[in-house]
N, C-alpha and C positions, 0 to 999 in steps of 0.2 A: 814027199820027203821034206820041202821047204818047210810045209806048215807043220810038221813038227817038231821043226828045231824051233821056228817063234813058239811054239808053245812050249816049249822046254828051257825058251830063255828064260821067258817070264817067268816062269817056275824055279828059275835057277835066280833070276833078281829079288823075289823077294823073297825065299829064302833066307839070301842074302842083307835085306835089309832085314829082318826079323833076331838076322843072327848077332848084327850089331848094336842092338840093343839088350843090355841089359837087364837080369830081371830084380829090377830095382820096385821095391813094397810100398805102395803109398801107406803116411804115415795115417791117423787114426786120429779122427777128433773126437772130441767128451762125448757124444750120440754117436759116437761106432760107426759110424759113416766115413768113408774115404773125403776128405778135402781136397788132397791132390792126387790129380788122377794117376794111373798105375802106367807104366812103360809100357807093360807088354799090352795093353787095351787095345791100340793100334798099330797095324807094323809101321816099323820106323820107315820111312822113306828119303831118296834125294839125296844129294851129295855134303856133307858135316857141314854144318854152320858155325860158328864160333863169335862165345857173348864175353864180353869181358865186362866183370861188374866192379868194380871204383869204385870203394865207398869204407864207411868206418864200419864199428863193431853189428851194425844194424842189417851189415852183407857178412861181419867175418861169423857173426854168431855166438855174440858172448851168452853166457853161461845155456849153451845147450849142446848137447850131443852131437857127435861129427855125423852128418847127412840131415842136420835139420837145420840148418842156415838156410837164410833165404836164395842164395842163390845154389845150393844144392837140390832145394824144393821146387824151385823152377825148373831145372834143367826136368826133373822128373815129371815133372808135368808137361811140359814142352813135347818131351819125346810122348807120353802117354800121348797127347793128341799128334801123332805123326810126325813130330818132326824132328830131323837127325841134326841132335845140339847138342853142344859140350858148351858148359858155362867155367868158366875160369872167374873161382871167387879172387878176388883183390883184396876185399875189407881187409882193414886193420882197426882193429880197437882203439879208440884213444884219440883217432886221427880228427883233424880240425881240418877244416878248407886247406888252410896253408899247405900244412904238411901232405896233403892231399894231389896239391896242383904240383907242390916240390917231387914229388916222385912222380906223376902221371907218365911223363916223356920216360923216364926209365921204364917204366911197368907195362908202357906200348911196344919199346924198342926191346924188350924180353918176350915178347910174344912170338912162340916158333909160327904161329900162323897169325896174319892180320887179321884184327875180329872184324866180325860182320856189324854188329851192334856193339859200343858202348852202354853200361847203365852206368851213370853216375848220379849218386848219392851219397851227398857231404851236408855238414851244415848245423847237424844235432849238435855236436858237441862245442860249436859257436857258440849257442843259445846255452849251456851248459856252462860256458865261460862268458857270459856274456861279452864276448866280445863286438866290435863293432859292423853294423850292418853293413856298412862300405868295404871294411875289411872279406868279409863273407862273397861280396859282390865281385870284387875287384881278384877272386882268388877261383872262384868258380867261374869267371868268364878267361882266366887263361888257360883252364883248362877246355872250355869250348870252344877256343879260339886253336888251340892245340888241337883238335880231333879235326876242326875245318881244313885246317893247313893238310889235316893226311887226308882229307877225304872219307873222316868217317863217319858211320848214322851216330848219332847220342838219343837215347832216353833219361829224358832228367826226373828224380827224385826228388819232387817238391816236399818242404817242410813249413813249417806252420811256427809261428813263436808261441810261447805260452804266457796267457793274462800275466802271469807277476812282474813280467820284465814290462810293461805300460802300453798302451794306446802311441805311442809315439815310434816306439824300439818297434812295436809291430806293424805300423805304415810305414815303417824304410825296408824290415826286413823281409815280407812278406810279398811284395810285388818281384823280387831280386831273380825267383823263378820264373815267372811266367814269361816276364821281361825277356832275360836272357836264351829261354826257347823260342823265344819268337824273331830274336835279333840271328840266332844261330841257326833257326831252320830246325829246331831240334822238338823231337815229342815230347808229352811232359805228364807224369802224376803230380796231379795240382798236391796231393797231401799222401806222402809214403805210406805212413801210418790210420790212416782213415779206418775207421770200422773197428780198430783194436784199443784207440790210445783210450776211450772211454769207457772200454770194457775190460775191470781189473783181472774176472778170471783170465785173461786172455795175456795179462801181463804180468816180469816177474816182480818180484818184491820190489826191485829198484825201481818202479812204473815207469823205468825210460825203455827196456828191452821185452820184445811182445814173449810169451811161449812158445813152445813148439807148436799149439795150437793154433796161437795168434800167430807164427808164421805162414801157418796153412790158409788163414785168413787174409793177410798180406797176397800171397801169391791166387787166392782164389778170384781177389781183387783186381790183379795185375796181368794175368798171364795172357789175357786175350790183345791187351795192348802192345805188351811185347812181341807177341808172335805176328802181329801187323805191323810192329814195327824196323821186323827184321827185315831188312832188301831180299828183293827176292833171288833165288839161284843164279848166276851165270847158265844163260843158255848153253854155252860150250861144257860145261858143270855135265849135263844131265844126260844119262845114261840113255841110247837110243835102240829101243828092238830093231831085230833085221826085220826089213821087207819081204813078205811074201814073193 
């Protein structure tokens, strides 16, 4: 009789993780092929994890359809390779460092659950105004000095300056990430944008924001370092079968 109620737990567990996920459609690159993999591919597993991504229009998702932001696309991939995550987009359009690091401690202190992982991703629209590289520095480390204070992980969203602003603007501003992940303990994509910013189908008219495509590309890039970057479970977290 024991052994078949453990076999009917299991049976009833992941059910239950199965039933928690969503059947959310990976979107569809120009060769028809899935880029981000599908929810239902894997059952979900584990107890929710929660991503909170920080960042300007490059997480809120300007000019593309609701569920094709970047961190909509992640969440979707995530769960596709098993794992049970809710991403809480933050982007705002528009936003610079400053205004970035000015709301961080509100946008922590709104979160009904403490995230597991931070992404933060600021700094485009620095380079956009060119504003100054210390300014960028000095704005992005109080926001990493903020997430220490709580104790939490950060994945930093490195950016890259572009040739027209000089050889000089980009040896102050370009070390600012690596730096500052290394000072914070924090993981880091050396360049957000990698793999899309040179390929125009992949970006829209205004070649600062990728497609939908190109987001599938970002996240095809990303998602493996996110999901190693996420802490793992709380052992007390994890649902235990009975013993025989």
């Amino acid at each position: 009789m024991s052994k078949f109620v453990t076999v009917l737990a299991a049976v009833l567990l992941l059910a239950a993780c199965k039933g928690d996920a969503p059947a959310l459609q990976p979107s569809q690159s120009a060769g028809g092929q899935s880029a981000v993999v599908s929810a239902d591919e894997m059952p979900v597993m584990g107890p929710q994890r929660h991503v909170l991504a920080m960042g300007d229009s490059l997480f809120a998702g300007y000019g593309l359809d609701p569920g094709q932001s970047y961190p909509a696309m992640l969440e979707t991939s995530l769960r596709g390779g098993g794992i049970n995550v809710r991403v809480t987009n933050a982007g705002v359009s528009g936003d610079t460092s400053a205004a970035g690091a000015q709301r961080f401690a509100f946008v922590l202190d709104s979160q009904k659950v403490v995230p597991d992982l931070v992404l933060l991703e600021f700094g485009g629209n620095d380079l956009l105004r060119g504003l100054q590289p210390a300014e960028t520095r000095k704005n992005l480390e109080a926001m990493l000095a903020e997430a220490r204070k709580r104790k939490l992980k950060v994945l930093v969203m490195g950016m890259l300056a572009p040739p027209n602003l000089g050889a000089g603007y980009k040896a102050q501003f370009e070390p600012i990430y690596p730096q500052l992940a290394k000072k914070y303990n924090a993981e880091i994509v050396p360049f957000f944008l990698a793999g899309v910013i040179d390929k125009p189908e992949l970006m829209q008219p205004d070649h600062h924001h990728p497609t939908a495509e190109g987001v599938e590309e970002v996240v095809k890039a990303t998602v493996k370092l996110v999901g190693e970057t996420l802490p793992p479970a709380p052992l007390s977290s994890t649902v235990q079968l009975p013993h025989r």
